[in-house]
C-alpha positions, 0 to 999 in steps of 0.5 A: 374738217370735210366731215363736220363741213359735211354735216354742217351742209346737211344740216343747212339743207335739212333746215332750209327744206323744213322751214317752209313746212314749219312756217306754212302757217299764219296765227294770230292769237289776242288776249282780250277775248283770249283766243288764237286762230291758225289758218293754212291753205292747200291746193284741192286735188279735183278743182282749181279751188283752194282748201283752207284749214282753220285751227281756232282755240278760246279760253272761256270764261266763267259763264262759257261764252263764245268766239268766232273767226271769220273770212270777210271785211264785216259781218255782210257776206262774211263766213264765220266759224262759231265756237261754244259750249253749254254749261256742263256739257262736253261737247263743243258745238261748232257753228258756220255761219253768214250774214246780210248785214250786221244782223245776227249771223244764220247758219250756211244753208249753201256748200254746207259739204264743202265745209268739214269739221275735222276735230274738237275738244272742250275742257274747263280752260279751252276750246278747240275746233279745227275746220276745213273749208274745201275749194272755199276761195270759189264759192265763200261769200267774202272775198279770198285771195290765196297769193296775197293779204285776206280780210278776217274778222273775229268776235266773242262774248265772254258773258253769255251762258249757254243752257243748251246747244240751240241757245240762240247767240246774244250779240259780242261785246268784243270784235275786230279786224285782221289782215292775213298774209295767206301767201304764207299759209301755203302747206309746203306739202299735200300730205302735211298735217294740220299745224297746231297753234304754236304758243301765243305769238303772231305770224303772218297777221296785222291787228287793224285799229278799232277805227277800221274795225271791219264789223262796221263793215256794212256802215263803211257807206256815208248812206248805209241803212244802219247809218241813215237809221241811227240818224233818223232816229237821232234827230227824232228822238234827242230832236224833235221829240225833245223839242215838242215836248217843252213847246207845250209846256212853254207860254207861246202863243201857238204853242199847242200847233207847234206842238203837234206838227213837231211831234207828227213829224218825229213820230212819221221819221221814227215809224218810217226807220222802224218798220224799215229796219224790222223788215230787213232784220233777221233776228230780235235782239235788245235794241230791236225789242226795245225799238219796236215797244217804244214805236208801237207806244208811239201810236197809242200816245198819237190816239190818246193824244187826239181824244184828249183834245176831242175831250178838252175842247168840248168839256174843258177838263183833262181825262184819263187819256189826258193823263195817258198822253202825258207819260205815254209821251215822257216814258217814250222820250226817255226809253226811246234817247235810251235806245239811240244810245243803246244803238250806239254802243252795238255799234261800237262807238268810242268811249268819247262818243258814248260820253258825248251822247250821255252829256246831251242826254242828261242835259236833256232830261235836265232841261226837260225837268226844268220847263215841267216844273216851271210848267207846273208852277206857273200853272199853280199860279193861274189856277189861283188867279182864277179862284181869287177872281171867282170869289171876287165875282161871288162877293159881288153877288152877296154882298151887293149892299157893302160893294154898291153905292147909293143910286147904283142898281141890280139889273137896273133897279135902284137900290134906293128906290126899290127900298122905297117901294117896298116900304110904300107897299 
């Protein structure tokens, strides 16, 4: 019996030395994108740092896409670990990057030595990239904490195809947040090799709900200046523009000055954020494009707008930059209600949100529509007031002998009497 107790008591020490080796790693790995993340952390021989090792692998998707890790509660000041491939290459391209906000993401131009890709691997079906990021709890940009719970992002696009590896990245349809217990991730020993990912299970890592998603990390604030700028442009453009719009076209007595001061006041609100944002901005993406057409058309609609007054009070007819004015000023009122949703959805807002806006917009458009054609129709009506009245006013000066009675004059001529003198003569 002491022999087989022996061998049990071997056994039990052999495992209990072992399992900490086996367990010095934390994973997470998700299903939509479909990717995992492997992070353990030693202690650096030369510095009072701690070198942390990323194992990241993607399954990409028909086009290719891309997939990042990063340390960080947001994209501001996180540092992030990008995975892609161009199209029928065989080499993966691996990226480390930060960011001042939610911008797009810049390449690491500082410790770029403390950072090492250790090794990759591309094929149809995965990426692999291994990382190690020296003495990084002392200098990365987003907090560390080697004894305790870390903050990590990820984020991919599953749609983007790459032509070359300097493609530029186009912003990810799918993000999140993850709290890692790095306490866990220790390396039991120096010489320990980098732990590869162990099947498809979590260890060590919680999933934070979308509500706490840490890409809205810069947002967080009540006054951020991506927040304030989504308000701005808001209660500019599914607000006042919308509202000076119908003013015009309503039968109000001072229409035309509420009118201008709505739309100068929206138009000062949307310059204003505008510029604001594009100065701080690092990139160009669709939201900005769009943004930056809809404020430059935001100038020439108050230029044409100005000369068609000019032009209307002193000749009484429309123009060419009447007609400019009018669908410069629709185009910009549906693009721009356009681009606040669009702004919305970069910004992750729940289906309901995005369905609320929609609701409002349409309602919007609807009502517009309504008071033009109203507009129009009642237009159409004066106009023909005006015609009928003319042609009342031309019979008058035709046929003056059928209108006017006897003893009534022409320009204070009797009839009668003008009769007389003619025959008299």
């Amino acid at each position: 019996m002491g022999s087989p107790l022996r061998v049990l008591a071997s056994l039990c020490l052999v495992l209990f030395w072992a399992c900490p080796a086996f367990a010095s790693m934390i994973q997470y790995c998700n299903d939509e994108p479909q990717f995992c993340l492997a992070v353990t952390l030693q202690q650096n021989s030369t510095t009072d740092g701690h070198d942390v090792y990323v194992t990241l692998t993607a399954t990409p998707s028909e086009t290719g896409g891309w997939t990042s890790v990063g340390f960080g509660s947001g994209m501001k000041d996180s540092l992030m670990f990008i995975i892609y491939a161009a199209q029928d290459s065989e080499s993966l391209v691996t990226s480390v990057r930060t960011a001042e906000g939610h911008v797009l993401p810049t390449p690491l131009t500082e410790h770029t030595n403390d950072i090492q890709v250790l090794r990759t691997d591309v094929s149809e079906t995965q990426y692999f990239a291994q990382f190690v990021c020296y003495s990084c709890d002392t200098w990365s940009p987003s907090e560390i904490d080697v004894q305790g719970n870390s903050s990590f992002i990820y984020a991919a696009n599953t749609q983007q195809a790459f032509s070359s590896a300097s493609s530029s990245l186009t912003i990810h349809n799918h993000h999140g947040l993850l709290i890692g217990d790095l306490s866990a991730a220790w390396k039991a020993h120096k010489d320990d090799r980098i732990p590869e990912i162990q099947g498809t299970e979590t260890i060590g890592f919680n999933y934070l709900p979308h509500n706490h998603d840490g890409d809205e990390g810069e947002a967080e604030a009540l006054f951020s200046p991506v927040r304030v700028h989504g308000v701005i442009m808001t209660i500019a453009f599914m607000g006042l523009f919308f509202a000076g719009n119908l003013t015009i076209r309503l039968p109000l007595l001072r229409a035309f000055k509420y009118h201008w001061v709505i739309q100068l006041s929206a138009s000062i609100l949307a310059l204003g954020s505008a510029l604001y944002m594009f100065l701080r901005s690092s990139h160009l993406g669709t939201h900005k494009i769009i943004g930056l057409v809809v404020v430059c058309s935001l100038i020439a609609q108050a230029a044409a707008g100005y000369k068609h007054h000019i032009d209307f009070v002193r000749i009484r007819r429309k123009t060419i930059f009447s007609l400019a004015h009018r669908w410069l000023g629709r185009s910009i009122f549906v693009v721009g209600t356009l681009n606040v949703g669009l702004g919305m959805y970069y910004r992750g807002w729940s289906t309901m949100g995005m369905l609320a806006w929609f609701l409002i917009w349409s309602a919007e458009l609807v009502s517009f529509a309504y008071v033009v054609v109203q507009h129009q129709r009642r237009t159409m009506r004066e106009d023909r007031g005006k015609i009928l009245a003319s042609r009342d006013s031309e019979s008058e000066v035709f046929d003056i002998g059928d209108d006017l009675e006897d003893g009534e004059g022409i320009e204070g001529i009797p009839l009668m009497e003008s009769g007389d003198k003619h025959e008299a003569k």
